[in-house]
C-alpha positions as a Markdown table, in Angstrom:
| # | Residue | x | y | z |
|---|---|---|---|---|
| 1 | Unk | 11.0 | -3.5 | -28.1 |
| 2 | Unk | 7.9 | -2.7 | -29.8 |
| 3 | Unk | 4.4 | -3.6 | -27.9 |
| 4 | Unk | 4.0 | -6.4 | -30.5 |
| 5 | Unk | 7.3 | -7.3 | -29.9 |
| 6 | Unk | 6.6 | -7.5 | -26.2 |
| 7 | Unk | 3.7 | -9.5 | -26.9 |
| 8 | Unk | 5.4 | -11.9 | -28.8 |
| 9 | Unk | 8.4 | -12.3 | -26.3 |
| 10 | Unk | 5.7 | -12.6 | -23.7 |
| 11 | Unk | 3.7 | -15.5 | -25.0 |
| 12 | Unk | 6.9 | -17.3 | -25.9 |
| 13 | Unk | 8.2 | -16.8 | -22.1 |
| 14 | Unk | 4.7 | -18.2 | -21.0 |
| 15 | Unk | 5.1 | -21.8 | -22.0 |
| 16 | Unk | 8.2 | -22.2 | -19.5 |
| 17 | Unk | 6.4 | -20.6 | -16.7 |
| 18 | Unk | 3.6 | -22.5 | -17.3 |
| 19 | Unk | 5.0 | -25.8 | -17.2 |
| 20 | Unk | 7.3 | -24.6 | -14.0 |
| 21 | Unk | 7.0 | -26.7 | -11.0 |
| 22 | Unk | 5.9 | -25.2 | -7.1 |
| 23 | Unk | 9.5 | -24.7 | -6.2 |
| 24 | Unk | 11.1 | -23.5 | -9.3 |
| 25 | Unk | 8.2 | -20.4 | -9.1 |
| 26 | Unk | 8.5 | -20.2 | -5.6 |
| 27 | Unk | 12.5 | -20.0 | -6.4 |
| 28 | Unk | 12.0 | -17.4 | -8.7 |
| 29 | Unk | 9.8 | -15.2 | -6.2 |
| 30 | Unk | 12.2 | -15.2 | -3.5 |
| 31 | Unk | 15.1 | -14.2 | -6.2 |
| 32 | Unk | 12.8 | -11.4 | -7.4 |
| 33 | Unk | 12.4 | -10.3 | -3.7 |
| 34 | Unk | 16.3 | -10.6 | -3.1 |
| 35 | Unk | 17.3 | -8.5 | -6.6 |
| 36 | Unk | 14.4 | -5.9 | -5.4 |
| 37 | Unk | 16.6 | -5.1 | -2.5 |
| 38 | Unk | 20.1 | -5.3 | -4.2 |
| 39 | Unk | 18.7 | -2.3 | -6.5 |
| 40 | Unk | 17.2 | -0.5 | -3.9 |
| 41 | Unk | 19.7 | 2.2 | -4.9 |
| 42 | Unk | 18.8 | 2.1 | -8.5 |
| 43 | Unk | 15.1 | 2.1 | -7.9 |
| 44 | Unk | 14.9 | 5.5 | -5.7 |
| 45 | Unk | 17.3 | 7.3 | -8.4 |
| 46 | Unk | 14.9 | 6.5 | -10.9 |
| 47 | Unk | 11.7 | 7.4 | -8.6 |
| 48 | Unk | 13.6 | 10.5 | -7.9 |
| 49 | Unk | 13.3 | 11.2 | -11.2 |
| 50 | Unk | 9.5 | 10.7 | -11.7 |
| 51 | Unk | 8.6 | 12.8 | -8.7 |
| 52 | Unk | 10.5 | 15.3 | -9.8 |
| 53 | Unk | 9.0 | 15.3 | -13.5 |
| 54 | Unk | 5.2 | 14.9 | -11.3 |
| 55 | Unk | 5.7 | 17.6 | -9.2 |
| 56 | Unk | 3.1 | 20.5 | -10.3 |
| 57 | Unk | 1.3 | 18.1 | -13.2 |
| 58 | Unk | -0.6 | 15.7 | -10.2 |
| 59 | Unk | -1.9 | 15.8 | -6.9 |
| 60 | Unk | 0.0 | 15.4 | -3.7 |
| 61 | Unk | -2.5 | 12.2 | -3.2 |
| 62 | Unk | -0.9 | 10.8 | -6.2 |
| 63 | Unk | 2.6 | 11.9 | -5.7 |
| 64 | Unk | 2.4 | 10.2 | -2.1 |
| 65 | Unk | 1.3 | 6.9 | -4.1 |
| 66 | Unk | 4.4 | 7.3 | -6.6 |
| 67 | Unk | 7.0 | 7.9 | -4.0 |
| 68 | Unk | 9.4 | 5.4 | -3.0 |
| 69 | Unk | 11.4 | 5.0 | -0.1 |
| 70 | Unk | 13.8 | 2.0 | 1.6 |
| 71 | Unk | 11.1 | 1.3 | 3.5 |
| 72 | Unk | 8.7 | 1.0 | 1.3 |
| 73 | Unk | 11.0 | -1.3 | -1.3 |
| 74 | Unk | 11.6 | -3.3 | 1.7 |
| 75 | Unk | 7.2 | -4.1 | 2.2 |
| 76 | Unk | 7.4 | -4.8 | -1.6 |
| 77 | Unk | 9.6 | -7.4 | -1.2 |
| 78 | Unk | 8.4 | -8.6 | 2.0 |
| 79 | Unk | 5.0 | -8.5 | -0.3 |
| 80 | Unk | 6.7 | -10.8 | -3.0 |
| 81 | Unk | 8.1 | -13.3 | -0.6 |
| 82 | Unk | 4.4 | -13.6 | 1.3 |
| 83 | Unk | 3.1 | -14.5 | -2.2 |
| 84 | Unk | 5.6 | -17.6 | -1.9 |
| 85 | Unk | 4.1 | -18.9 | 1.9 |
| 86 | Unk | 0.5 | -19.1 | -0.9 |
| 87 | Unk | -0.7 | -22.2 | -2.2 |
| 88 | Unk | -0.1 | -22.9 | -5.7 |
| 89 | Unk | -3.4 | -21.9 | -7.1 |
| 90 | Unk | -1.9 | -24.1 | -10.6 |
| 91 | Unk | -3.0 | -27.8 | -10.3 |
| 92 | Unk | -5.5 | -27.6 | -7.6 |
| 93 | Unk | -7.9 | -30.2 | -8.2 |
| 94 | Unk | -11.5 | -28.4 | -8.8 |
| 95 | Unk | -13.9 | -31.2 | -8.7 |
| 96 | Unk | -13.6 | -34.6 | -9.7 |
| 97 | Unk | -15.8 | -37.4 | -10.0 |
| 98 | Unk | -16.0 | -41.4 | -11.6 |
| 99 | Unk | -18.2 | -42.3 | -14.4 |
| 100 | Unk | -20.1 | -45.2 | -14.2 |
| 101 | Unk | -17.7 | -47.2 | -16.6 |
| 102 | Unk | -14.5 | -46.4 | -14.7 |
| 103 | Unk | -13.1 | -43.0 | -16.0 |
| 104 | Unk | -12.3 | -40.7 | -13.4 |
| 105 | Unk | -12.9 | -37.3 | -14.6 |
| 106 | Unk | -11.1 | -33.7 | -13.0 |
| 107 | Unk | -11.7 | -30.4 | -13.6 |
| 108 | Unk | -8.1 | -29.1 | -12.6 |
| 109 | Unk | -6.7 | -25.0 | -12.3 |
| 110 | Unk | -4.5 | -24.2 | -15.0 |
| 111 | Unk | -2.1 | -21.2 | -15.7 |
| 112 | Unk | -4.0 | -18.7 | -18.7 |
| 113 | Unk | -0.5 | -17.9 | -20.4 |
| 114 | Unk | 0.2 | -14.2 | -20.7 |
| 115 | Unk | -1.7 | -11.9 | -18.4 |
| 116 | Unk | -1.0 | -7.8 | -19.5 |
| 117 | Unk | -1.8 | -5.6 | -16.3 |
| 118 | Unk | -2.3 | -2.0 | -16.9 |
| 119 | Unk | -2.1 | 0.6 | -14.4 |
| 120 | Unk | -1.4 | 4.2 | -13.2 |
| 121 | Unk | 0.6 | 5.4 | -10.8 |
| 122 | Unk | 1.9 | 3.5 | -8.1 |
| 123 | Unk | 5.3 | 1.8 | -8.7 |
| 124 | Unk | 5.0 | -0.8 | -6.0 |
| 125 | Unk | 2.2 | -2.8 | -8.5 |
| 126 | Unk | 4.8 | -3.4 | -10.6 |
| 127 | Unk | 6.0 | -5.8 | -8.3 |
| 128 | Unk | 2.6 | -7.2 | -6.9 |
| 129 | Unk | 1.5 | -8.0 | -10.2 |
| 130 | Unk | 4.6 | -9.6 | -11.7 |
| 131 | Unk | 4.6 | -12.2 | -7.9 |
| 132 | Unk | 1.0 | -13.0 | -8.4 |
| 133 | Unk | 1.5 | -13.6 | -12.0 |
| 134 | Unk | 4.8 | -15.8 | -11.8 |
| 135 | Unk | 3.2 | -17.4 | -8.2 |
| 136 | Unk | 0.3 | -18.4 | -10.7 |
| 137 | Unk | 2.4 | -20.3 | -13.0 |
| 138 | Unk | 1.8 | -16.9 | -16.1 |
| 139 | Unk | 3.9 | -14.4 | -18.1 |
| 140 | Unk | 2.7 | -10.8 | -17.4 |
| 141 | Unk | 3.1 | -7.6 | -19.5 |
| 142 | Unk | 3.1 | -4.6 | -17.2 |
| 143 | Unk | 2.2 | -1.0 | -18.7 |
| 144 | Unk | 2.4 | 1.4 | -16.0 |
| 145 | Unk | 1.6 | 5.4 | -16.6 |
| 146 | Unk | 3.7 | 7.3 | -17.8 |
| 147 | Unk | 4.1 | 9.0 | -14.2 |
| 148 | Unk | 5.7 | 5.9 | -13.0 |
| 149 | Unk | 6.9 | 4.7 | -15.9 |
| 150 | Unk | 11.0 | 5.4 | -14.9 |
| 151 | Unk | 10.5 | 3.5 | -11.5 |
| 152 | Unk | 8.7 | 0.4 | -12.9 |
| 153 | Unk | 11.6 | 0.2 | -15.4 |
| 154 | Unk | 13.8 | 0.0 | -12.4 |
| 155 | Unk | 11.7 | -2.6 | -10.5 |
| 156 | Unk | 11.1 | -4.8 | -14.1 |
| 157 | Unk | 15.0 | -4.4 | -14.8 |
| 158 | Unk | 15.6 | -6.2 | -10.8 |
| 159 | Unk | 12.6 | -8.7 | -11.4 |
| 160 | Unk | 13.7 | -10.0 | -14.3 |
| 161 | Unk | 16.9 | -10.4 | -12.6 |
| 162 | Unk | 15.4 | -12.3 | -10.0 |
| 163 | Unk | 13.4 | -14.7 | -12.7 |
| 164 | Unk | 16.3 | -15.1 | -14.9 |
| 165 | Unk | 18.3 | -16.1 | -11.6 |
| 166 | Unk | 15.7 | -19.2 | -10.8 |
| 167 | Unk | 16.0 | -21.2 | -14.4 |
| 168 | Unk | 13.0 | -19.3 | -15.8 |
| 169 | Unk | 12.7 | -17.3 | -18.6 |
| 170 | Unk | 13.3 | -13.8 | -18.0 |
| 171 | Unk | 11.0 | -12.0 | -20.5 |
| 172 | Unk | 8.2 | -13.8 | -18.3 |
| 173 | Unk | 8.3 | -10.2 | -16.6 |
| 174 | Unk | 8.2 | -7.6 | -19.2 |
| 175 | Unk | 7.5 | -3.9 | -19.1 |
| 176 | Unk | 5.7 | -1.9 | -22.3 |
| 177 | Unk | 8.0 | 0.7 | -23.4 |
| 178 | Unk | 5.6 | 2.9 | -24.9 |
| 179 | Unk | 3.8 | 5.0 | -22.7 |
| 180 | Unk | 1.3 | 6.3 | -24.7 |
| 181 | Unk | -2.5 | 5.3 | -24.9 |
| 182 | Unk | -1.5 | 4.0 | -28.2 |
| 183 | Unk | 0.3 | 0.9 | -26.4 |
| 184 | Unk | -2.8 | 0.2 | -23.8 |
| 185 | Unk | -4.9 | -0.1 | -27.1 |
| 186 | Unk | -2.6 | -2.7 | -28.4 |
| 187 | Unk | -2.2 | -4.9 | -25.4 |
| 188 | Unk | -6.5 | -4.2 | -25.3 |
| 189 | Unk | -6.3 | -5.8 | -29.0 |
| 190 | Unk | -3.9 | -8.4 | -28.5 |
| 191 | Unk | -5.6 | -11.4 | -29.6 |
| 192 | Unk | -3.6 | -14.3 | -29.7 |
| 193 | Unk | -0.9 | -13.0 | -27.4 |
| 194 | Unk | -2.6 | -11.7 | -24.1 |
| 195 | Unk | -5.1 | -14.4 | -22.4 |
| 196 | Unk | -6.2 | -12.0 | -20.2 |
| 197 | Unk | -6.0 | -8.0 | -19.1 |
| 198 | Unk | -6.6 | -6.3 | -16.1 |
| 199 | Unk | -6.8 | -3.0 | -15.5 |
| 200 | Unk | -5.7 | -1.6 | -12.6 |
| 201 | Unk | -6.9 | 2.0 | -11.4 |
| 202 | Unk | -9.7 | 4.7 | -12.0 |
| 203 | Unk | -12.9 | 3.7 | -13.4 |
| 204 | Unk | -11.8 | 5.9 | -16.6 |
| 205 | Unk | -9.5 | 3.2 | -17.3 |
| 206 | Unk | -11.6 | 0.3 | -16.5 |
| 207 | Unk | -14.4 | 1.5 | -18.7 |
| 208 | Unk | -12.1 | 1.8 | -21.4 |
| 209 | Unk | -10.5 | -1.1 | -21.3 |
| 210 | Unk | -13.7 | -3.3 | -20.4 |
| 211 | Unk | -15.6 | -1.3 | -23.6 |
| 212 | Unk | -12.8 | -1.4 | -26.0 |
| 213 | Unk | -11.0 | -4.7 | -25.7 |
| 214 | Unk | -11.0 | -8.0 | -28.0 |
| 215 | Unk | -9.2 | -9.6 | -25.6 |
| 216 | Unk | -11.2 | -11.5 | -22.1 |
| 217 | Unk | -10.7 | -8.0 | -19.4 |
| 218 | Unk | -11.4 | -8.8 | -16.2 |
| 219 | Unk | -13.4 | -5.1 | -14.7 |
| 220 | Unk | -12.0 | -5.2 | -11.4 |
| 221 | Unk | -13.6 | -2.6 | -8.9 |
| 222 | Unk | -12.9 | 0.9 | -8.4 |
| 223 | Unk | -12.7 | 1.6 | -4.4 |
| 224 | Unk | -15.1 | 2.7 | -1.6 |
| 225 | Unk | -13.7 | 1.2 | 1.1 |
| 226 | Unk | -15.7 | 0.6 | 4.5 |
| 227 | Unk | -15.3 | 0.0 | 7.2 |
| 228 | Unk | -18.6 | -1.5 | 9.6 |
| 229 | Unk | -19.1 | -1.3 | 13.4 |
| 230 | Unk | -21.5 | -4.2 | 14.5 |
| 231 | Unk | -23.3 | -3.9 | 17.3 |
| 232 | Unk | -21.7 | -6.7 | 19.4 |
| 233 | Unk | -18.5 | -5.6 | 18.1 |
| 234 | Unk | -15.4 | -4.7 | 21.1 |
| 235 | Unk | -15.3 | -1.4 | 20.4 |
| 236 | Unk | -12.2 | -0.6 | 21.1 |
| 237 | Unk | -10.7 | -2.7 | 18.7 |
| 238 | Unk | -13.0 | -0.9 | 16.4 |
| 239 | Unk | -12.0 | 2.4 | 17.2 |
| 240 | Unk | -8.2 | 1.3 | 16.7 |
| 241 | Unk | -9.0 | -0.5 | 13.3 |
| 242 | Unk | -11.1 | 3.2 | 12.5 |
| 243 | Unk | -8.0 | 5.1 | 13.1 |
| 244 | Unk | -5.8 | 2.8 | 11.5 |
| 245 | Unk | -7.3 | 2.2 | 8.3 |
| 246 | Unk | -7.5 | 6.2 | 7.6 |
| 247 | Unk | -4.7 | 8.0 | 9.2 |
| 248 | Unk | -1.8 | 5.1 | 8.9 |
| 249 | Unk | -1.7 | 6.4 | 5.1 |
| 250 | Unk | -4.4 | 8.1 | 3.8 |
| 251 | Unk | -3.5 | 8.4 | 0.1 |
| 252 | Unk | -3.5 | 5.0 | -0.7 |
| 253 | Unk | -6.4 | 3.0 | -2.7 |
| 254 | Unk | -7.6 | 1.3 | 0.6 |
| 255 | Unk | -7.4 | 4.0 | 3.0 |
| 256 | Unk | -11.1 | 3.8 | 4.8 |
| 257 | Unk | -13.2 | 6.3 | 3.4 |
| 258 | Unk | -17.0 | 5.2 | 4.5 |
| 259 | Unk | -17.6 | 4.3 | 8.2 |
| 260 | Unk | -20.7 | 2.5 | 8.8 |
| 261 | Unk | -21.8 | 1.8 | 12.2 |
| 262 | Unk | -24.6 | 0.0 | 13.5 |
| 263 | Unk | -28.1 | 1.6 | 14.3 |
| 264 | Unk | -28.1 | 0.3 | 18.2 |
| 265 | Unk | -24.8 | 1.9 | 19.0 |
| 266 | Unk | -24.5 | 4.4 | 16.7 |
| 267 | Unk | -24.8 | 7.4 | 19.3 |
| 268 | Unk | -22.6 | 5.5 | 21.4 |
């Protein structure tokens, strides 16, 4: 499909979702964790593939954060089905009050519709961003780079799976075909069709998409990641925490990279 064609399927998708009780989404997030696992095979041919095709063109950092391994498909779907022990954030009652002549009036959370997520390299958002959005009660489009772009086929192909599975529609999961920065301009100008984009990655892509879109963008941040020592602090849990938050796996977005210890024990 086309990217408009994507965005057309996606907006139509969106009604069902958003009308989709806790259980039927909830239903549909455990079947997308289930059909994650049944093509765990499928997955690592095709991240096989886009390692293979990365080696020599990016850094080790980034093909660390592209590979795939059982394990690792095994925390993504462990990831989904935490999404379904959440709250349903669609319906919660913000604020409510009575007026004086007897209308009682709510302010209530409601789904946005289609939510397009763009992002680089790491296939395991594909996954993350399709729970929250389903878990939410919204269709998302996911445009992944073109480094990952094989093994977010192969996760979207086992999601949708996993939606169609639970009564909802399937093309509430979709993946833009197109990887070039032709597509991520479309979904930026997708008025009518995308109620919201996020970009997902370096502040390159963030400023582009936060400067160039027509559509609402939500700038979401861009890392340094710290870690603070208070004073009063055990610190040997501290020092655990330290070492676990850098050296557990280090090329990762939210690997520690500032440690910031209080004045009164910093010598200590």
């Amino acid at each position: 499909m086309t990217t408009l064609e994507i965005m057309q399927s996606a907006k139509i998708a969106s009604y069902g979702v958003m009308t989709a009780d806790t259980q039927t989404k909830n239903n549909a997030l455990s079947a997308m964790a289930q059909a994650l696992l049944a093509h765990t095979d499928a997955i690592l041919a095709a991240n096989k593939i886009d390692c293979e095709k990365a080696k020599g063109t990016v850094s080790d950092v980034m093909l660390d954060r592209l590979l795939l391994t059982e394990a690792r498909i095994k925390g993504m779907a462990q990831g989904i089905l935490d999404v379904v022990a959440l709250p349903d954030p669609a319906g919660r009652v913000i604020e409510s009050h009575t007026h004086p002549k007897g209308m009682t009036i709510q302010k209530v959370s409601a789904p946005l519709g289609v939510i397009a997520i763009i992002y680089e390299s790491r296939p395991n958002v594909t996954s993350d961003a399709a729970a929250l959005a389903i878990k939410s009660g919204n269709a998302c489009i996911l445009r992944s780079g073109k480094e990952a772009h094989g093994s977010a086929a192969a996760i979207t192909n086992a999601l949708r799976e996993g939606v169609k599975a639970a009564g909802l529609p399937k093309n509430a999961v979709l993946l833009v075909e197109d990887t070039s920065r032709e597509s991520a301009n479309e979904l930026m100008r997708g008025v009518g069709y995308i109620d919201l984009l996020i970009p997902r990655g370096g502040a390159g892509l963030i400023r582009n998409c936060v400067e160039n879109a027509s559509v609402p963008c939500i700038e979401t941040g861009t890392g340094i990641c710290t870690v603070y020592v208070d004073a009063s602090t055990d610190q040997e849990m501290a020092l655990k925490i330290i070492d676990n938050a850098k050296t557990q796996r280090p090329s990762v977005c939210n690997a520690e990279e500032i440690c910031l210890v209080a004045r009164d024990i910093a010598k200590e």
